[in-house]
MDAnalysis code that builds the backbone (N, CA, C; Angstrom):
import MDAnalysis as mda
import numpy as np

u = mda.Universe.empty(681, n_residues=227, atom_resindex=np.repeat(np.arange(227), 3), trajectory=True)
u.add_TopologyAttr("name", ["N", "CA", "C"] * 227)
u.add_TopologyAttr("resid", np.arange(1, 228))
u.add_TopologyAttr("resname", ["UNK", "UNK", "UNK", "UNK", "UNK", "UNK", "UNK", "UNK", "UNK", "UNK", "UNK", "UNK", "UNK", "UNK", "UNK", "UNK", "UNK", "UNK", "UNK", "UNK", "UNK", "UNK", "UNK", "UNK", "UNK", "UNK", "UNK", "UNK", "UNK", "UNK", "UNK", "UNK", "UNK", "UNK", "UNK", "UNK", "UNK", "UNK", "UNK", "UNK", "UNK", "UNK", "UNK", "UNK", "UNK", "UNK", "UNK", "UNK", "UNK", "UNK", "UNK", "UNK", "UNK", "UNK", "UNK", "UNK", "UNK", "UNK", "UNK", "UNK", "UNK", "UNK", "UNK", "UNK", "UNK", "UNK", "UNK", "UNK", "UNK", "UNK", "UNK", "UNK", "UNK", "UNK", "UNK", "UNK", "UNK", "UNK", "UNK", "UNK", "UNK", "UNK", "UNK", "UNK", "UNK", "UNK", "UNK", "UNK", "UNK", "UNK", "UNK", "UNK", "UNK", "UNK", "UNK", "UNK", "UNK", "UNK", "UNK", "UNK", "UNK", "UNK", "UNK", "UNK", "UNK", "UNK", "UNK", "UNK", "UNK", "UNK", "UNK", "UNK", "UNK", "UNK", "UNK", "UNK", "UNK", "UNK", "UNK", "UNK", "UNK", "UNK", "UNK", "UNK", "UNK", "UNK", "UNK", "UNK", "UNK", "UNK", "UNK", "UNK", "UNK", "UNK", "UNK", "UNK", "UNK", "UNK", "UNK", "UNK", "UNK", "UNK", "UNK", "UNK", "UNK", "UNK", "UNK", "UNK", "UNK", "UNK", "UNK", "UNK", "UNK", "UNK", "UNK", "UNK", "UNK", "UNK", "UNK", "UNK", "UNK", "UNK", "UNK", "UNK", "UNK", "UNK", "UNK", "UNK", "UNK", "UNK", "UNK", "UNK", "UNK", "UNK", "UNK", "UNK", "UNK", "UNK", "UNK", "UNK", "UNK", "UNK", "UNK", "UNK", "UNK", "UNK", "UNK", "UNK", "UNK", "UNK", "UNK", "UNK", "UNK", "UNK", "UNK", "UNK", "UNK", "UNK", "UNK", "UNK", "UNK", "UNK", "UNK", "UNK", "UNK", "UNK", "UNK", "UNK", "UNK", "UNK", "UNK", "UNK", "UNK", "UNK", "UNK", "UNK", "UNK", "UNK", "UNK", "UNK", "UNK", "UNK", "UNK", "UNK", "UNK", "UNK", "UNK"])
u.atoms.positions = np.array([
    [0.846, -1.194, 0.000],
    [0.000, 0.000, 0.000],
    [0.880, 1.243, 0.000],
    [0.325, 2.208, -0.486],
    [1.103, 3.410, -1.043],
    [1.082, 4.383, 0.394],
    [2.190, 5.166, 0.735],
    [2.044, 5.902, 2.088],
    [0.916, 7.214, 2.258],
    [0.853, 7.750, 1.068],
    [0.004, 8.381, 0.460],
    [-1.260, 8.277, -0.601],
    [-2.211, 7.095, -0.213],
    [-3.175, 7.286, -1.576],
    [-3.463, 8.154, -2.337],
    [-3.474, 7.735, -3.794],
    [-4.287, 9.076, -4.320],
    [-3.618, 8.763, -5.887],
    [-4.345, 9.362, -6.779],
    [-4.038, 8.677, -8.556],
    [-2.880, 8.869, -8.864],
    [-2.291, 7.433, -9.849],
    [-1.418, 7.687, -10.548],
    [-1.002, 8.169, -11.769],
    [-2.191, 7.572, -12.814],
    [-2.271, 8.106, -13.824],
    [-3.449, 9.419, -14.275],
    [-2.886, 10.386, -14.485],
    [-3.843, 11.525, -14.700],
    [-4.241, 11.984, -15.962],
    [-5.726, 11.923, -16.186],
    [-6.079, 11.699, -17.818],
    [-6.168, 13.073, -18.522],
    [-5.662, 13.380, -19.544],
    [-6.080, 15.000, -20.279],
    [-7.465, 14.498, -21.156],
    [-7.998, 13.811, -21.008],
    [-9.231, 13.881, -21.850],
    [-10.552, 14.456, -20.752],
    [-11.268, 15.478, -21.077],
    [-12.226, 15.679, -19.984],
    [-13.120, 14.945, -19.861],
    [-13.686, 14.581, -18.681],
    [-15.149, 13.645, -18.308],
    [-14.261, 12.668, -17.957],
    [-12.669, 12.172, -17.903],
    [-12.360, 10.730, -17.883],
    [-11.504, 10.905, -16.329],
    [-11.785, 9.753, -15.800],
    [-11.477, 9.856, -14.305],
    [-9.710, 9.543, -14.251],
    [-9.248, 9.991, -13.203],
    [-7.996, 9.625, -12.992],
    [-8.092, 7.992, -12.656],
    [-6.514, 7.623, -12.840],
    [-6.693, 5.998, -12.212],
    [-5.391, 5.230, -11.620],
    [-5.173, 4.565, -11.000],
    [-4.630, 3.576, -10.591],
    [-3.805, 2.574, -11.347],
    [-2.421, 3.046, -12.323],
    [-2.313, 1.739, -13.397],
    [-0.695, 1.492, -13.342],
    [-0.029, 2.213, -12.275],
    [1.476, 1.644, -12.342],
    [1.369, 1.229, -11.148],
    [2.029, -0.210, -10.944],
    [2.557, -1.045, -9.700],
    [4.531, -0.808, -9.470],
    [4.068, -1.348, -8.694],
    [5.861, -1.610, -7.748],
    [5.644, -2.926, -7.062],
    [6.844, -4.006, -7.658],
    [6.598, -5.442, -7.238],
    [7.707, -5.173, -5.898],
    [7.065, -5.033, -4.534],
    [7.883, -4.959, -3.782],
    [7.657, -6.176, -3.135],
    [8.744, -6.220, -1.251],
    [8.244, -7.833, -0.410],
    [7.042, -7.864, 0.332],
    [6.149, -8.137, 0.109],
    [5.100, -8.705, 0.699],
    [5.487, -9.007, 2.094],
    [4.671, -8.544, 3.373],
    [5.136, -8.550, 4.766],
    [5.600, -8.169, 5.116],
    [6.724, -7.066, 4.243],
    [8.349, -6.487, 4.813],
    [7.533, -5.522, 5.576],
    [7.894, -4.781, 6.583],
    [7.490, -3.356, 7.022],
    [8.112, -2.408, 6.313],
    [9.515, -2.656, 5.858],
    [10.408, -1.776, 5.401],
    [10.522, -1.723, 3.601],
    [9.903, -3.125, 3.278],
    [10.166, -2.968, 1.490],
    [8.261, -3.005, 0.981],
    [7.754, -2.897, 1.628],
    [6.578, -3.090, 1.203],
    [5.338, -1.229, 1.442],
    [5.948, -0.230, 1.216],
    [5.589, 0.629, 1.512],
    [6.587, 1.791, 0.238],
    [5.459, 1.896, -0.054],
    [6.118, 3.482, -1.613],
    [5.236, 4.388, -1.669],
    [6.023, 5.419, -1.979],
    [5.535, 6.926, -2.352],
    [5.110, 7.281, -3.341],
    [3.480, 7.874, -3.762],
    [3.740, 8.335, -4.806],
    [3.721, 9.934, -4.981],
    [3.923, 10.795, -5.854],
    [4.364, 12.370, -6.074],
    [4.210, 12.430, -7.306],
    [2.657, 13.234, -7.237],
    [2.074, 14.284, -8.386],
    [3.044, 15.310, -8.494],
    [3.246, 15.714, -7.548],
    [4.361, 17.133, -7.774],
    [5.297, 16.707, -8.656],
    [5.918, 15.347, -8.604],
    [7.126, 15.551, -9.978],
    [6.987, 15.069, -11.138],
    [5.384, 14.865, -11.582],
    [5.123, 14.480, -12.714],
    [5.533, 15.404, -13.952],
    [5.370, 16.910, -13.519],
    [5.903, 17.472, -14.753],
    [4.827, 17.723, -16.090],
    [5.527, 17.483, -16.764],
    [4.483, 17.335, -18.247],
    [4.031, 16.027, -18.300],
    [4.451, 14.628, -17.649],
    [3.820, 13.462, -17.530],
    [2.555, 13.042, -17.412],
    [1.578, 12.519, -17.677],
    [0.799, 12.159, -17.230],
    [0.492, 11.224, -15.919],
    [2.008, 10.343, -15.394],
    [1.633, 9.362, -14.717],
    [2.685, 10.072, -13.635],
    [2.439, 9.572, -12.611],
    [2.970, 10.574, -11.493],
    [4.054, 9.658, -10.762],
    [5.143, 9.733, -10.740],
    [6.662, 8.809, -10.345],
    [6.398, 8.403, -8.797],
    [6.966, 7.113, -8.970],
    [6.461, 6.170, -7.433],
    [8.295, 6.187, -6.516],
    [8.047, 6.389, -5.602],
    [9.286, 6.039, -4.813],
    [9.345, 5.006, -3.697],
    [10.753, 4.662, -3.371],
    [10.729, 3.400, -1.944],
    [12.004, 4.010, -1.542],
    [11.838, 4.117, -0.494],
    [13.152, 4.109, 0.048],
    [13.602, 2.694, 1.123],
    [14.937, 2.058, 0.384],
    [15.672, 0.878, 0.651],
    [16.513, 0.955, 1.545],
    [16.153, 0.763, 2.934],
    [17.363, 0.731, 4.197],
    [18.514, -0.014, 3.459],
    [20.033, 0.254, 4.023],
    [20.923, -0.378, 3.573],
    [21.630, -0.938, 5.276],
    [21.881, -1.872, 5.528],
    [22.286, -2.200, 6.730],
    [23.776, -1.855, 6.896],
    [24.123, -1.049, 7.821],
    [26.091, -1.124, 7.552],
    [26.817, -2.282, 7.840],
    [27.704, -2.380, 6.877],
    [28.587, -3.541, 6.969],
    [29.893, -3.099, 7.766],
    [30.344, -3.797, 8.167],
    [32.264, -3.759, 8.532],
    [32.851, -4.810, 7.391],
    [33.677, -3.792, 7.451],
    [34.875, -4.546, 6.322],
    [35.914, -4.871, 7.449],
    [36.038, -5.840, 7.111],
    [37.852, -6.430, 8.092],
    [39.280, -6.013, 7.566],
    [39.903, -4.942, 8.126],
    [40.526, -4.746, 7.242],
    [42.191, -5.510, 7.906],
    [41.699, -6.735, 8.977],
    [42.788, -7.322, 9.211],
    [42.517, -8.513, 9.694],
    [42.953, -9.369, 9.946],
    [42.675, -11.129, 10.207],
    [43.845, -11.742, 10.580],
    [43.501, -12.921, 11.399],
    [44.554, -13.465, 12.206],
    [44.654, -14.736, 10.765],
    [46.662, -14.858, 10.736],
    [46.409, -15.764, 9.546],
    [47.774, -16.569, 10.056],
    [47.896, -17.751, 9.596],
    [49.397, -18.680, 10.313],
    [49.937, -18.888, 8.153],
    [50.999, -18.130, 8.866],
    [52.206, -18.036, 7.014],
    [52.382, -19.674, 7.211],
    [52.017, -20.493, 6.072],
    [51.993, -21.439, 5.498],
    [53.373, -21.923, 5.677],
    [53.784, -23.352, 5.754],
    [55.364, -24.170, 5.742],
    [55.879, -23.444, 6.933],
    [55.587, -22.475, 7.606],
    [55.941, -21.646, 8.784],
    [56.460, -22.419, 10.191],
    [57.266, -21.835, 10.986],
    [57.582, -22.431, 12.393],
    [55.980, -22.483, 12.953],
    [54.996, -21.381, 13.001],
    [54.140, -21.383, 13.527],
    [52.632, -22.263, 13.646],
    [53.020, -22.871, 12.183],
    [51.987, -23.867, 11.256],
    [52.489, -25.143, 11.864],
    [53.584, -25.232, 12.224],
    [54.154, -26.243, 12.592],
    [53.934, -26.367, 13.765],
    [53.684, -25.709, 15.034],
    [53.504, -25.744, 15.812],
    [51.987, -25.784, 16.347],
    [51.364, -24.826, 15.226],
    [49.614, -24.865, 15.425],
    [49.345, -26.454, 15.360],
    [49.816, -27.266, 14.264],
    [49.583, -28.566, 13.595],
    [49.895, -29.554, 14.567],
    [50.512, -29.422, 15.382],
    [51.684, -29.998, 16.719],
    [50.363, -29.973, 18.140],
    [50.069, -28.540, 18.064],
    [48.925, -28.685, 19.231],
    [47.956, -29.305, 19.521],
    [47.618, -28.989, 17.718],
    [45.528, -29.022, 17.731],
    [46.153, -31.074, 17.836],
    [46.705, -31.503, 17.090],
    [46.766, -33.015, 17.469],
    [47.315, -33.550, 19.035],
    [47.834, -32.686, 19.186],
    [48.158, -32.849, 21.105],
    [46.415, -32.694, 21.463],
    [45.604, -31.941, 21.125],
    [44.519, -31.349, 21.538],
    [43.987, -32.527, 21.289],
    [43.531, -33.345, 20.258],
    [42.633, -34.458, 19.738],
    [42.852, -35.553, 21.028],
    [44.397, -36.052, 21.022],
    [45.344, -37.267, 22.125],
    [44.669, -36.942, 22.894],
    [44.319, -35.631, 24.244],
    [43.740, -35.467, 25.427],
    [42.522, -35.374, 25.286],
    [42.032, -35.424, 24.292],
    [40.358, -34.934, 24.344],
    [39.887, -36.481, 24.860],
    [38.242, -36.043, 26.040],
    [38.430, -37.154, 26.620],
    [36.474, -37.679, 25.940],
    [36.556, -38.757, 25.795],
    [35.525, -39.173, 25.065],
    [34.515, -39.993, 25.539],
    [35.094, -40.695, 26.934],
    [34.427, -41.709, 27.731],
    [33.162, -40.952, 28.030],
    [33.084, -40.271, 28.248],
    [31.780, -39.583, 28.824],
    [30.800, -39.140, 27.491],
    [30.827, -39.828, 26.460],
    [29.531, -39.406, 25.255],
    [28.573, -40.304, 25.220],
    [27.512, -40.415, 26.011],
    [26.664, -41.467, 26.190],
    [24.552, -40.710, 25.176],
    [25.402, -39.727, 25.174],
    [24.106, -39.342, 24.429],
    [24.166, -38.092, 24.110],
    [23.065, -37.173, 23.106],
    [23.660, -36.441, 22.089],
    [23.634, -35.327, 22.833],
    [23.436, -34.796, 23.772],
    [24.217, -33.820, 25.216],
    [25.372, -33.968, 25.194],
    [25.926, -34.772, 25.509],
    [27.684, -35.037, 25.975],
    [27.995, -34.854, 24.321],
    [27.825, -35.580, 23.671],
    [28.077, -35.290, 22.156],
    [28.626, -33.734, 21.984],
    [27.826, -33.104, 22.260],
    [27.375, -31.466, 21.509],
    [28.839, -31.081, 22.211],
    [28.144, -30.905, 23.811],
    [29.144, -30.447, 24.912],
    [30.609, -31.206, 24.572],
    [31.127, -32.217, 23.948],
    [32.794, -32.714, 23.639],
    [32.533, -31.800, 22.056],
    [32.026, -31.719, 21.365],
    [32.138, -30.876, 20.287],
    [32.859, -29.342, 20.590],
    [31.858, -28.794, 21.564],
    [31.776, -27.387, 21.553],
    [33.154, -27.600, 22.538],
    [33.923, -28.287, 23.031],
    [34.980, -27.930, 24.043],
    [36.138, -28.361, 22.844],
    [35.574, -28.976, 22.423],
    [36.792, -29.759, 21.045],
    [36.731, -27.683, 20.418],
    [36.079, -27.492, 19.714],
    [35.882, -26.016, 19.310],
    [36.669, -24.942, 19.679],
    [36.408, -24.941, 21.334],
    [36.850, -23.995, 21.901],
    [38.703, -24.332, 22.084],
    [38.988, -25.275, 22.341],
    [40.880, -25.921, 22.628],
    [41.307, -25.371, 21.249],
    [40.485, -25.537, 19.874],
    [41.385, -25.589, 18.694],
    [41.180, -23.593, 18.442],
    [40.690, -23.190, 18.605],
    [40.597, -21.522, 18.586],
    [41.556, -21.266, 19.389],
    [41.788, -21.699, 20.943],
    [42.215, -21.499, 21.559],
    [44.008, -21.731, 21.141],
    [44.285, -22.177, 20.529],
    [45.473, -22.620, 19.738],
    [46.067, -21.557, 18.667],
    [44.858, -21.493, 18.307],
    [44.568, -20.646, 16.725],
    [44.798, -19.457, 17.390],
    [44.383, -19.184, 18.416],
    [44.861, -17.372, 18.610],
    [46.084, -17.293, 18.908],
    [46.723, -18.192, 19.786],
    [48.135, -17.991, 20.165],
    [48.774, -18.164, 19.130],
    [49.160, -18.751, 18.293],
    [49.826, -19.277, 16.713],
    [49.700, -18.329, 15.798],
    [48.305, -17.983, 16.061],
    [48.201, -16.919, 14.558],
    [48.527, -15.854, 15.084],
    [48.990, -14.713, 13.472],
    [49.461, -13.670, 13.765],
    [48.658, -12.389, 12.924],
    [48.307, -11.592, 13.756],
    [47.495, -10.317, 13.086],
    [48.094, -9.714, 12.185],
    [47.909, -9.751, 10.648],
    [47.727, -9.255, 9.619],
    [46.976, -7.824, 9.001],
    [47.275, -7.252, 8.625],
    [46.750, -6.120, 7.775],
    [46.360, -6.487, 6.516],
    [45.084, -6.287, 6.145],
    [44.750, -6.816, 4.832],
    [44.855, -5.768, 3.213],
    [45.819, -5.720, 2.646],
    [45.746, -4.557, 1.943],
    [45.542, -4.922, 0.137],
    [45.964, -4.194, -0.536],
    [45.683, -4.535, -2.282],
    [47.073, -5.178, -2.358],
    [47.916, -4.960, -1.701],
    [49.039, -5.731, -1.963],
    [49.703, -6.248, -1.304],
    [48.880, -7.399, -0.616],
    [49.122, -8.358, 0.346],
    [49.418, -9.351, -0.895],
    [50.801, -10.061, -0.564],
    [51.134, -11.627, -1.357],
    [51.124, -12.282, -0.692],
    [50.567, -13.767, -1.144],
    [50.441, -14.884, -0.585],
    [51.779, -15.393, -0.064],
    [52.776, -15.334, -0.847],
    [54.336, -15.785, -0.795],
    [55.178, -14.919, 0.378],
    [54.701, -13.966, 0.518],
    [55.604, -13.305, 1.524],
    [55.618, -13.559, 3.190],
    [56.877, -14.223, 3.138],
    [57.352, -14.315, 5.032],
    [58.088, -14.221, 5.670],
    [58.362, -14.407, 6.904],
    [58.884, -13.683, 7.776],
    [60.534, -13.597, 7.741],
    [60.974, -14.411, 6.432],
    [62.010, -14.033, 6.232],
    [62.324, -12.904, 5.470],
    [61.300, -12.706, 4.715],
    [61.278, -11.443, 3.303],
    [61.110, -10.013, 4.012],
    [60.287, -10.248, 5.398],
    [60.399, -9.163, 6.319],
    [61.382, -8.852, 7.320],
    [62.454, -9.689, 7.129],
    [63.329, -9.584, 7.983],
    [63.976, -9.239, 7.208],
    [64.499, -9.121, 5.618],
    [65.395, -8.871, 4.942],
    [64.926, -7.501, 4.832],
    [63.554, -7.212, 3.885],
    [63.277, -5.771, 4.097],
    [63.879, -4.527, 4.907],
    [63.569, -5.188, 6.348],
    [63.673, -4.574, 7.374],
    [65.168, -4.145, 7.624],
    [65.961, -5.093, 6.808],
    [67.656, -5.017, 7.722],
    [68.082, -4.291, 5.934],
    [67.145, -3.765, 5.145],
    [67.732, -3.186, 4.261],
    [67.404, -1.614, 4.223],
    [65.854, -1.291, 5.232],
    [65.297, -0.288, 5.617],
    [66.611, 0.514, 6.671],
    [67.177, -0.310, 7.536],
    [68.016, -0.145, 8.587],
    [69.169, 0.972, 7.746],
    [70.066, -0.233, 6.626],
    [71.345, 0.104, 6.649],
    [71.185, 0.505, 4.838],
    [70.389, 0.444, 4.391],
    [70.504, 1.313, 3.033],
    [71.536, 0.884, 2.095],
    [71.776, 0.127, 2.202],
    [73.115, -0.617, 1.536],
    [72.790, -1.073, 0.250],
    [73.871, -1.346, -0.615],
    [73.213, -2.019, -2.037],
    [74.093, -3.735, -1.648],
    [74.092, -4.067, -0.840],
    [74.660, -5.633, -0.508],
    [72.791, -5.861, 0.106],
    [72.337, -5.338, 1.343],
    [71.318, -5.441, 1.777],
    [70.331, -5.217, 0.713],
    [70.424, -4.399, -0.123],
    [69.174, -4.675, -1.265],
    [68.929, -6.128, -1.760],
    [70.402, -6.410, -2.502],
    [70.291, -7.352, -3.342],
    [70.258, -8.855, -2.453],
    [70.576, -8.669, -0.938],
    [70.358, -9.856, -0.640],
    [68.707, -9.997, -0.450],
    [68.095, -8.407, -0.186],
    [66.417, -9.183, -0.362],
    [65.755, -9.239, -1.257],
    [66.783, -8.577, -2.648],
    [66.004, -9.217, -3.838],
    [65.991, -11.094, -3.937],
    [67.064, -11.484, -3.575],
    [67.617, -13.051, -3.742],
    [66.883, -13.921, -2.816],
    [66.507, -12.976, -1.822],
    [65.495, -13.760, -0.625],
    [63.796, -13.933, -1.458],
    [63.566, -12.681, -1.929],
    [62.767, -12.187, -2.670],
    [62.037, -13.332, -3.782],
    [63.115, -13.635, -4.682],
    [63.225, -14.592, -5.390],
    [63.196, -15.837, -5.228],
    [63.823, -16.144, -4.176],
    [63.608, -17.761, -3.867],
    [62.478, -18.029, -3.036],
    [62.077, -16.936, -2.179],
    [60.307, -17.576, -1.636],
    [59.567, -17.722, -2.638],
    [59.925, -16.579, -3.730],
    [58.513, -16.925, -4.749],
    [58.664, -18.215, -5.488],
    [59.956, -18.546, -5.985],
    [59.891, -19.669, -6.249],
    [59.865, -21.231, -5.707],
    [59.626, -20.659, -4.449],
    [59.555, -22.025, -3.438],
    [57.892, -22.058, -3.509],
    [57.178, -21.116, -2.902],
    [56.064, -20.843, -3.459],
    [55.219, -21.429, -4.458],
    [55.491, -20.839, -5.694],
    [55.232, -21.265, -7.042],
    [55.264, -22.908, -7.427],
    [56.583, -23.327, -6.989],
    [56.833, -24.730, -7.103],
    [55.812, -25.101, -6.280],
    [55.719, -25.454, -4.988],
    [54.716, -25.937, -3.731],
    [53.438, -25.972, -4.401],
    [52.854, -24.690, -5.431],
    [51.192, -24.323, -5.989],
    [51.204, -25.994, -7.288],
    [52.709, -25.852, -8.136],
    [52.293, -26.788, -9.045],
    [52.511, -27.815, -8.287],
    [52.933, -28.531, -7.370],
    [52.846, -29.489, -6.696],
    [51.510, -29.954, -6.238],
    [51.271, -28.977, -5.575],
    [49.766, -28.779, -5.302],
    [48.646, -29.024, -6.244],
    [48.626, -28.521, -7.661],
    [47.704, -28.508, -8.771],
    [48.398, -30.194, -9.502],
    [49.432, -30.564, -8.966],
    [49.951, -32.210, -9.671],
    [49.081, -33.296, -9.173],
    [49.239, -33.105, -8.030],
    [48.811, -34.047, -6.847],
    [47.379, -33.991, -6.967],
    [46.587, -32.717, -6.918],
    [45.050, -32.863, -7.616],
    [44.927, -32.970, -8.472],
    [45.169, -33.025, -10.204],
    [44.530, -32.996, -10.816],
    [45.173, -33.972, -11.826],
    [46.698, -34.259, -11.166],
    [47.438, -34.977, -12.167],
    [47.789, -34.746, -13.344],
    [47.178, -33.642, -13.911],
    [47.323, -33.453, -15.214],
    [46.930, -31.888, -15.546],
    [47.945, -31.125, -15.300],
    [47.905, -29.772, -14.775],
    [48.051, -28.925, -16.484],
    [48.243, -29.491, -17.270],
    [48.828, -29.052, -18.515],
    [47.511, -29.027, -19.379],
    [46.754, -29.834, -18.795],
    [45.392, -29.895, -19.606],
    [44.639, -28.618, -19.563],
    [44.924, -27.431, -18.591],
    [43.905, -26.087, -18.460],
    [45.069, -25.313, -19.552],
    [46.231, -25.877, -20.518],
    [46.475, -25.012, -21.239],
    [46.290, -24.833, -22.494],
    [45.845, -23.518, -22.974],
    [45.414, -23.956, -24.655],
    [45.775, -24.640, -25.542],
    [46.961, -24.751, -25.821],
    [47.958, -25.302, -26.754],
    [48.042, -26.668, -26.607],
    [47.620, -27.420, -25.672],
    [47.434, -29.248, -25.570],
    [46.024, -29.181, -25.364],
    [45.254, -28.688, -25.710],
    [43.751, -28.676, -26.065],
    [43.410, -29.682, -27.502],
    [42.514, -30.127, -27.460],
    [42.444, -30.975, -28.311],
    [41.870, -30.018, -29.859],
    [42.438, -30.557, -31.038],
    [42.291, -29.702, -32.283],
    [41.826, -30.041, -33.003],
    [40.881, -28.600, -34.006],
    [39.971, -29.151, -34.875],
    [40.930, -29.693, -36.186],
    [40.292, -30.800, -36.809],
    [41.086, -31.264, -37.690],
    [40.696, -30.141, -39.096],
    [41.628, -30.094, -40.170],
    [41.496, -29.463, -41.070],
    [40.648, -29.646, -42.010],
    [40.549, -28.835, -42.790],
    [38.550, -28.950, -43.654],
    [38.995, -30.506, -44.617],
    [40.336, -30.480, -45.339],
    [40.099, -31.826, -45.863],
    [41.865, -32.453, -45.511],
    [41.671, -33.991, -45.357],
    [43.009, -34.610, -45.117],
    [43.389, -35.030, -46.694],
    [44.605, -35.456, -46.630],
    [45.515, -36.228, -47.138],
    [45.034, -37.035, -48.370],
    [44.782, -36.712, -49.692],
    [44.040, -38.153, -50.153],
    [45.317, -38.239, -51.050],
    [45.513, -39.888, -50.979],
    [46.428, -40.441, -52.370],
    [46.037, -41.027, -53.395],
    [46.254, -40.614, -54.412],
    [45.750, -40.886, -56.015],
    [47.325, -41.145, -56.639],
    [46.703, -42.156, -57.342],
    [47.746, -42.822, -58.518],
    [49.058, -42.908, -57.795],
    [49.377, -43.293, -56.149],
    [50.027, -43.213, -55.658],
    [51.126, -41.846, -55.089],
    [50.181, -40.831, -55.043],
    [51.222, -39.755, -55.082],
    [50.044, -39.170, -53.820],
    [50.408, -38.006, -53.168],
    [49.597, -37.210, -51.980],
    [49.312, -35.790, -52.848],
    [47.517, -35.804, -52.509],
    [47.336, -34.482, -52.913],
    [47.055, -33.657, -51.697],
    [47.466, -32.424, -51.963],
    [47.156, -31.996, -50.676],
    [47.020, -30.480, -50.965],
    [46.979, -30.074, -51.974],
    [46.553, -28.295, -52.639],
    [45.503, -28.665, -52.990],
    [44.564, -27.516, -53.354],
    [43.385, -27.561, -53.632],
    [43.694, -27.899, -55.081],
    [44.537, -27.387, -55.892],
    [44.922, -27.369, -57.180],
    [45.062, -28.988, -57.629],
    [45.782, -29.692, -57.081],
    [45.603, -30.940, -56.793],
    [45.059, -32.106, -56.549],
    [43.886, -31.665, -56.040],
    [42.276, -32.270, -55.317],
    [41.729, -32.222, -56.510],
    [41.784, -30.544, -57.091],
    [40.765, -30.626, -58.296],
    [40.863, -30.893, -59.360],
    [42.011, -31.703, -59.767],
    [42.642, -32.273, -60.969],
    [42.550, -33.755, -60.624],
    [42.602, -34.293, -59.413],
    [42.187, -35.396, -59.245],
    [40.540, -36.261, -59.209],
    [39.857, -34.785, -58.468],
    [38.544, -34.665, -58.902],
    [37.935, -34.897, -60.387],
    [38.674, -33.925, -61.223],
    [38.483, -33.786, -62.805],
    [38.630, -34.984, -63.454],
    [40.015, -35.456, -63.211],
    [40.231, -37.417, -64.134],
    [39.415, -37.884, -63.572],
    [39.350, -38.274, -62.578],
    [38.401, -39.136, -62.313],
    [36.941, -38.795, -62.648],
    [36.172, -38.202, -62.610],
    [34.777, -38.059, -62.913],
    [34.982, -38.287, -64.731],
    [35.987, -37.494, -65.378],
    [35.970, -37.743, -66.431],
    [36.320, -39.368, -66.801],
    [36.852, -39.812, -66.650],
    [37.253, -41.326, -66.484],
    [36.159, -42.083, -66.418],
    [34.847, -41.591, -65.110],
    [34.008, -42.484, -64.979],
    [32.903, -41.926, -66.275],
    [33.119, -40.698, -66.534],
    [32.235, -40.465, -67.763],
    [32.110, -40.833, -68.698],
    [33.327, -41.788, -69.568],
    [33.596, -42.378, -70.477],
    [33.998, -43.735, -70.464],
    [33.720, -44.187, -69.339],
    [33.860, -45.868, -69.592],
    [32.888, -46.128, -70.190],
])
C-alpha cells in the first residue's frame, strides 16, 4: 500500500477519471520494502505521477585485518603440533548421548581456537598483500630499511626470489597431486579441430593443394564419364 493514496495516472481527456495503473513489485510482509511513495508534484508534463521506496541499507564492517598462520611456517608447525596434542587429550568416555556429544564438540571447538589465537598472527589486509611473503622477506626488508646498503638490497632481492619460487613450485605441486594433469587447463594441448580436408592419395602420389584435389577430382569423374 502506497504511504500516500491518491491517482497515478492523470487523464487530459475531460469527463475521464484519474486511475490507478502503475505497480511496484515490492516484499510482501516487509514493514520496510513493502511501503512506496507516490508524487504528483514531480510528474511534470507526464501524465503518470513517479512512485518512490526508500531501501534501508544495513552497515557492513569490512575487516581490514585477520589473524592468519604463514603457510610451511615455524608457527603452522607448531599450530599442527597442538591441535593433534589437543585431539590425544580430548576425553571421550563420557559421550553417552547427544548432550555429551554437543558439549565434547563445543569444548573440542573452543581448545582448537584457543590454539589458533596464540599461533596466529594479526595481519593487515591490503591490495598488496602476497600470498608468498614471510617472515624471512620481512626480515630482509627490514635489515635493508636499517642500513641502506646495495649488498642489503640485493640480498632481499635473492630472498625475494627464492620464496617466490619455493612458493610457485609448492602451488604446481599442489595442482599435480590434484589434478594430475595440470597441462590440460592449457590452450595449446587442447584438443584440435582437424582441417577442412586430409591427405588423399591418387595414382600413388599425396594431394594436398586444392589445385591438386581438383585435378584429381576432374580425371576421375571424367574417367568415370567415359567408360
Amino acid at each position: 500500500m502506497p504511504t500516500n493514496p491518491c491517482p497515478i495516472g492523470y487523464s487530459d481527456t475531460a469527463g475521464k477519471a484519474n486511475s490507478t495503473i502503475d505497480l511496484m513489485f515490492l516484499r510482501y510482509g516487509s514493514t520496510e520494502l513493502n511501503q512506496h511513495s507516490i508524487h504528483p508534484d514531480w510528474q511534470l508534463i507526464s501524465d503518470h505521477a513517479p512512485l518512490s521506496i526508500t531501501v534501508p541499507i544495513v552497515d557492513e564492517t569490512i575487516n581490514i585485518s585477520k589473524l592468519s598462520i604463514q603457510q610451511n611456517s615455524k608457527q603452522e608447525t607448531a599450530f599442527i603440533r597442538e591441535v593433534i596434542s589437543v585431539f590425544k587429550n580430548l576425553n571421550t568416555l563420557n559421550i553417552s548421548n547427544k548432550k555429551c556429544l554437543e558439549n565434547t564438540v563445543d569444548n573440542l571447538n573452543s581448545l582448537i581456537n584457543q590454539v589458533w589465537n596464540k599461533d596466529a598472527k594479526l595481519t593487515r589486509i591490503t591490495r598488496h598483500s602476497k600470498q608468498w611473503w614471510n617472515d624471512e622477506c620481512k626480515w630482509a626488508i627490514n635489515k635493508y630499511r636499517v642500513s641502506r646498503s646495495l649488498e642489503s638490497w640485493k640480498k632481499f632481492k635473492k630472498v625475494v626470489k627464492n620464496t617466490k619460487r619455493s612458493f610457485f613450485n609448492s602451488k604446481i605441486r599442489e595442482v599435480v597431486n590434484k589434478s594430475c594433469s595440470p597441462w590440460e587447463l592449457m590452450n595449446w594441448v587442447n584438443k584440435h579441430k582437424l582441417p577442412a580436408t586430409e591427405a588423399i592419395k591418387y595414382e600413388g602420389n599425396l594431394y594436398i593443394t586444392t589445385e591438386c584435389l581438383w585435378e584429381a577430382l576432374h580425371t576421375t569423374f571424367n574417367l568415370a564419364l567415359y567408360c
